[in-house]
N, C-alpha and C positions, 0 to 999 in steps of 0.2 A: 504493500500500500504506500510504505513511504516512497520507493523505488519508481511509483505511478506518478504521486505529487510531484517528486523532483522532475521527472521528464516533462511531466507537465507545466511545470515552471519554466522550465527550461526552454520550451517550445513555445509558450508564452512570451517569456524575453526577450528571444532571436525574434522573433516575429512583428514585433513591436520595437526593437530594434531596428529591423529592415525598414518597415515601416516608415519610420524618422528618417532613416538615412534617405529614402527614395523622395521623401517629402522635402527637405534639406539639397538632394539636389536639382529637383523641378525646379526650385526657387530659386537656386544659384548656378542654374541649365548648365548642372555640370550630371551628364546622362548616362557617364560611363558606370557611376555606381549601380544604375540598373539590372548590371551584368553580375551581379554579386554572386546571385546562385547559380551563375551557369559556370560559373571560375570554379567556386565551390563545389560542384558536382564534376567538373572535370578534373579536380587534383584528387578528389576521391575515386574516380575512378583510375587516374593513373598512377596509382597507388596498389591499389583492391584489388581492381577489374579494369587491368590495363587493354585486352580483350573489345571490351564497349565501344573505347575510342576506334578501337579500327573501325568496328561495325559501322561507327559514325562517317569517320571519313570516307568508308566505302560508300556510303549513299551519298555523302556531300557533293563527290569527285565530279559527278558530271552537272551537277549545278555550281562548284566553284569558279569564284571570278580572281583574274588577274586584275592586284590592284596599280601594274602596271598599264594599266587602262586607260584610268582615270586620272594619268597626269600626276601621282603623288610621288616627286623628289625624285621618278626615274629607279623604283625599287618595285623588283618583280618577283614575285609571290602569291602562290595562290591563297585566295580566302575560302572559310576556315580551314582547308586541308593541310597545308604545309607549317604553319603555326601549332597546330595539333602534334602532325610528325613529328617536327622537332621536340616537342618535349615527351614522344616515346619514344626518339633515341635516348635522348637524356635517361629517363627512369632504365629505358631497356639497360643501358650500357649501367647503371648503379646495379641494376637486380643482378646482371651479371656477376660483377664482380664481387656481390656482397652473396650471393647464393646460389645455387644449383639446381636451381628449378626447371631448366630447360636441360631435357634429353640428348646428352653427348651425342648423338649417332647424329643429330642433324646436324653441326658442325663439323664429324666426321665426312659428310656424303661426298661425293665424286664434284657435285655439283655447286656446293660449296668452296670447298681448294679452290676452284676456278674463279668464284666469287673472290675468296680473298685476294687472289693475285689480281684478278680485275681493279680491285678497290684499290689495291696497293701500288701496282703500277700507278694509277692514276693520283695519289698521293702525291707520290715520288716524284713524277713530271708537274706538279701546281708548283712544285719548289724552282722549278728550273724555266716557271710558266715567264712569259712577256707580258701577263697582267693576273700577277701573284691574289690578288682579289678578289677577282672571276674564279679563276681557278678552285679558289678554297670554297667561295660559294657554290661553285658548280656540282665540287666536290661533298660537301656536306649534303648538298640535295639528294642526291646518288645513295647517299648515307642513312639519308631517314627514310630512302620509299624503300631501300632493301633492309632494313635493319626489320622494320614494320611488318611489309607485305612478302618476307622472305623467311626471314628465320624467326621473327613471330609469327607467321600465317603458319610454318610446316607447323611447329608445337601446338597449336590451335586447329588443325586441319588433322591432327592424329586421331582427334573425335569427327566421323564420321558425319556428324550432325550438323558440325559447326560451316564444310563447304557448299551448303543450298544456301544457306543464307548469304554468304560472301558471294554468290552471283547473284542474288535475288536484291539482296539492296542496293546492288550497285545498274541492274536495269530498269525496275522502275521508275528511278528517278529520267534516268535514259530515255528511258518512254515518254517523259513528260520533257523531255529537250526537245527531242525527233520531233513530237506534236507542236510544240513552241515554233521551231524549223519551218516545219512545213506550212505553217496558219500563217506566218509573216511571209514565206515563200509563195505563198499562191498570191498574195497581195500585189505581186510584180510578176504574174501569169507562169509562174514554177521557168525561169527565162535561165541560162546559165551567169550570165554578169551578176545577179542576185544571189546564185547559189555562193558563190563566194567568200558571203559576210552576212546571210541573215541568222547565221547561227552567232553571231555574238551577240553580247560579252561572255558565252558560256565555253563558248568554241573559239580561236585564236581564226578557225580559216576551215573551208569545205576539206580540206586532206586532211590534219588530224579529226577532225569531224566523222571523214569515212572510213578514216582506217581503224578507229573504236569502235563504229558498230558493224566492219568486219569481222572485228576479234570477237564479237556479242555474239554474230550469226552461228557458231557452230557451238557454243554454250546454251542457247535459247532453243535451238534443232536439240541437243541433247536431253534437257528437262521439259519439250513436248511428249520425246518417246519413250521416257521417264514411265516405270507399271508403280512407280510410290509417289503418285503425282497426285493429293489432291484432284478434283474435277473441276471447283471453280476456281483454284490455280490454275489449271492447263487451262482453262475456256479464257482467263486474264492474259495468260501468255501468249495465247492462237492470236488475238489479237493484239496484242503486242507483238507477234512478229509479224504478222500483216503491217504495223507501223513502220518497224523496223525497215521490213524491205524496201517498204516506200521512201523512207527514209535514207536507205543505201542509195538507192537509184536516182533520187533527188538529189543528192550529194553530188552528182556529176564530177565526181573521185575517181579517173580510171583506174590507178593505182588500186584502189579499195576492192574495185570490181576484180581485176586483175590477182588480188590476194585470194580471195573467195573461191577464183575458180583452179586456183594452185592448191586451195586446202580440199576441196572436194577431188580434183588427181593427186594428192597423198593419201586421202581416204581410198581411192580406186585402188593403190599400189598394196593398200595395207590390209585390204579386204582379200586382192589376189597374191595377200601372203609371199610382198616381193619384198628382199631384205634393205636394210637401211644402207649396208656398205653395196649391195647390188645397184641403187640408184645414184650412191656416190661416184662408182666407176664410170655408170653412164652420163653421170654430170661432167666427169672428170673429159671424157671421150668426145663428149658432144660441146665442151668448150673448147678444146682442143683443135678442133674441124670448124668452130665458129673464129677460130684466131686465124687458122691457115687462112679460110676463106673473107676476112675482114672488111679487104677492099672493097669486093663484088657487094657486100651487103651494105657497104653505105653507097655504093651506088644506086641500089634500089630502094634502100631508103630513101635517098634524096630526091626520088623519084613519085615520093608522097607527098602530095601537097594538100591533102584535107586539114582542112583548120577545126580547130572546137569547136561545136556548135550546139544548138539546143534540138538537135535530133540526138537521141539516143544513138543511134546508127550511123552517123557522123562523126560523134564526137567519139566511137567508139574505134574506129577507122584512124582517127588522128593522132591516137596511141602512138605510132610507129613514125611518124612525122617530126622529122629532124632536119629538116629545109628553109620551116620557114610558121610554124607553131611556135608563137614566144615562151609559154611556158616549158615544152620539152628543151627551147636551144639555152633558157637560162642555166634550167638541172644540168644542161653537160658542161655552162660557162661556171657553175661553180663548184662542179668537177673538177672539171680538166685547174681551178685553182685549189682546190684541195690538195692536188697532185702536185703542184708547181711548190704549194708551200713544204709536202713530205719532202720534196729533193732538196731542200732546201733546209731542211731540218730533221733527216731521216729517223736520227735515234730517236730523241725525245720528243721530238717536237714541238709545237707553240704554245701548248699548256692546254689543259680541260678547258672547254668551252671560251675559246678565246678565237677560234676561227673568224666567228661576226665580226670584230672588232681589226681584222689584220689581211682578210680577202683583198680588200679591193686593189693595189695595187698588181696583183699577181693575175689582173683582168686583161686579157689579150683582147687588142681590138676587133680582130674577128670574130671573139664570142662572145662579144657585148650586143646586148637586143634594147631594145625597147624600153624592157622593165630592169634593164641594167641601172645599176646608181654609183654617181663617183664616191659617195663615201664609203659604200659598202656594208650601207645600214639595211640589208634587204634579208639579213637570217642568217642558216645555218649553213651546213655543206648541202641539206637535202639528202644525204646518205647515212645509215646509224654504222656502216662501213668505212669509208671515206672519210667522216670526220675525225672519226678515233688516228685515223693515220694520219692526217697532218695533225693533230693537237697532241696527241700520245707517241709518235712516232711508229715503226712498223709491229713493234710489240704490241703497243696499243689495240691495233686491227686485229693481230692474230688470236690474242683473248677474246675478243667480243667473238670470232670466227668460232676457236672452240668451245666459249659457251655456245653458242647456235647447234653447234655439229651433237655437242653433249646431251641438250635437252633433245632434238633431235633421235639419236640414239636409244636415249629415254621413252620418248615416246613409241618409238616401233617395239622395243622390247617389252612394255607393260601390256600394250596391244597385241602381242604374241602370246606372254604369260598367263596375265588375268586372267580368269574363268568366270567370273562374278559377272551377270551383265550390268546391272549399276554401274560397278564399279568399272569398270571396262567403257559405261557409257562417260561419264564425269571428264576421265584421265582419256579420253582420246579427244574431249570435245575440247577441253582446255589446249591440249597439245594442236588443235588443227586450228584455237583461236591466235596463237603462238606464232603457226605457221603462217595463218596472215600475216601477222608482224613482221615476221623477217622478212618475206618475200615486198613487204610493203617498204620494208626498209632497208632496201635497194636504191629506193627512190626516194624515200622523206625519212626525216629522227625527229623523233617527240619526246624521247623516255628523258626531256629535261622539264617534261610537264605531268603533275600529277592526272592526268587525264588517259595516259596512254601507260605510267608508268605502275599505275596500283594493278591493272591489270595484269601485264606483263610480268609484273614479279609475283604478283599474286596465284598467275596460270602455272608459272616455274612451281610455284610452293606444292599448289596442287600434286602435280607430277612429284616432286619427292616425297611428300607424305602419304601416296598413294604408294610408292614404292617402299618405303619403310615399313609402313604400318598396313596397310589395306590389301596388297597383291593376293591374298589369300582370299577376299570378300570380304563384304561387310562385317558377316556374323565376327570375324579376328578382328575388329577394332577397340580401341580401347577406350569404351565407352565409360569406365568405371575410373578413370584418371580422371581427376579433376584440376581445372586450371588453378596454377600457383603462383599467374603470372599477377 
């Protein structure tokens, strides 16, 4: 009884205290006090239930705004996702070091080591960077989406329960972008100059736009043919991926389109049970005969003059259009400078994400277009390949290459082993939303945006926790661990 009285006092005083204070700052329009209990409830849970904030930012991601946007001081940062992150690396790296709560074997995996060398290399070149302060930002970002959506998603992903929901709140929020999309896009008769930019402030531009809800399509195909699916789940999802599509195809992302139909011929390879090094050799073989043969194919290239257009069928066409399409001649103009800068700095490189900042000079007059700029304020390399090699040096490249090759690897072997179909559905759909990516990021890199980047490491996590803990089926999980994070 007394134990009732004091909480009740207690819950009487905060409250009455809030009270004052929120009354206290109306009058003196200082509005930040407002936020008291959401501060409050977030250092409780990154404390308790470090878990919750993921869950959080998994739904935020695709409504997060860059408050490089709106012109404040020239600092880029997603809101609320990357503010959050950062202080679950903080807690994550204390729980670390002050306890053992997390399952050695996840920092033993195969796919980890790679991780670290990834990370470490890129450390090591911010020291030797040409703008030591990009660098270290760039690097820290890198730092809180994998610390987060990698090696807390596997620990968290070893409970079987915990990975529906890690795709489930991060697409309907998705859903409600696509609709946003598309309701402003019909506004300007669904035209391609509008597809561009009616996705902001939520979306930076129609390519990372398309290549997220490429990565969604073979996640969302998976929990339709889902037999533990809720009905009015799937009947929400059926139509959800009826948006989706529309959504993809409105996006006028060839690239996006282009991933999609690369992950649906890995599924064909993997169905007819053809091995992961057998497609290698054939890659190996048939780039080989694409080098011999190089000349003749940019003669026929050059020999495309379809431009983008708002035909599906045109703009589809103009994919191959290296003549005289501004946006394909810029991707090769700041290629072919991504290159100019590796030779030019082969080992280390220019430092993590410092490319933007140091292109422009390395611009050859004959592959400057249109949309070319003398400062050189116009992005990235366009390549998640290419940039690592002039900013990282050739090391740089060959780590992102065999993480590729490793989850890769991963993926056909779970998909040979696994016998469970669930689980066999999860760990292929994640893996083929994966293989968008890379094949997407050929042509564009975003993994400097929590938008592209919580997936991507999130899909990784999947695939090892499935490996660790799941290859067996469901029924071997380890439902009866409870989080200690």
């Amino acid at each position: 009884m007394l134990k009732l009285d004091l909480s009740n006092r207690l819950l009487y005083i905060s409250s009455a205290a809030y009270i004052l204070l929120t009354g206290l700052s109306l009058y003196f329009e200082f509005y930040y006090i407002t936020l008291l209990p959401a501060v409050i409830a977030v250092l409780w849970m990154a404390f308790f239930k470090l878990e919750y904030i993921l869950w959080i930012v998994a739904a935020f991601t695709p409504v997060s705004i860059n408050i490089e946007e709106f012109d404040m001081g020239g600092i880029g940062m997603y809101i609320p996702t990357e503010p959050l992150l950062f202080g679950v690396l903080i807690v994550f790296i204390f729980k670390l070091l002050s306890s053992n709560s997390i399952d050695s074997r996840i920092f033993c995996h195969t796919i980890s080591y790679i991780i670290y060398a990834y990370l470490g290399w890129m450390v090591f070149t911010s020291i030797t960077s040409e703008h030591p302060f990009v660098s270290v930002k760039y690097v820290l970002t890198r730092m809180w989406f994998i610390a987060s959506f990698y090696f807390l998603a596997v620990y968290l992903f070893s409970r079987w329960e915990n990975i529906r929901p890690y795709f489930l709140l991060y697409l309907f929020p998705l859903f409600g972008v696509i609709i946003y999309t598309v309701v402003r896009h019909s506004q300007y008769g669904f035209d391609k100059e509008s597809s561009h930019w009616v996705m902001e402030p939520l979306f930076k531009d129609h390519t990372s736009y398309g290549a997220v809800l490429a990565m969604y399509y073979p996640i969302l195909t998976a929990l339709l043919l889902s037999k533990k699916m809720q009905l009015v789940l799937k009947v929400l999802l059926g139509i959800g991926f009826l948006v989706l599509t529309a959504g993809l195809i409105l996006s006028y992302t060839r690239a996006a389109w282009l991933s999609v139909i690369a992950a649906a011929i890995v599924l064909v390879a993997m169905i007819l049970r053809i091995k992961f090094r057998t497609i290698i050799l054939t890659s190996l073989v048939l780039a080989s005969f694409l080098y011999v043969a190089m000349d003749d194919i940019q003669i026929a290239l050059q020999r495309n003059k379809q431009e983008s257009s708002d035909k599906l069928e045109e703009h589809v066409g103009s994919i191959s259009n290296v003549s005289s399409d501004a946006s394909n001649l810029e991707r090769l103009n700041r290629w072919n400078c991504a290159i100019e800068m590796w030779k030019e700095r082969p080992v280390l490189g220019w430092g993590p994400g410092v490319y933007q900042f140091e292109y422009a000079p390395f611009q050859k007059a004959k592959d400057r277009t249109i949309i070319s700029t003398n400062e050189g304020d116009g992005g990235n390399a366009h390549s998640e390949y290419l940039g690592p090699l002039c900013e990282q040096g050739v090391l740089g490249m060959a780590l992102v290459i065999l993480l590729v090759l490793s989850v890769c690897a991963m993926g056909f072997r779970l998909f040979f082993t696994v016998k469970d179909f669930e689980t066999k559905l999860v760990s292929t759909s994640a893996f083929l939303g994966l293989i968008t990516y890379f094949v997407h990021g050929v042509l564009n890199n975003y993994l400097d945006t929590d938008k592209a980047s919580i997936p991507f490491w999130g899909f990784i996590a999947v695939l090892v926790a499935v490996d660790l803990y799941h290859t067996k089926g469901i029924s071997h999980r380890s439902d009866k661990t409870e989080s200690k994070i």
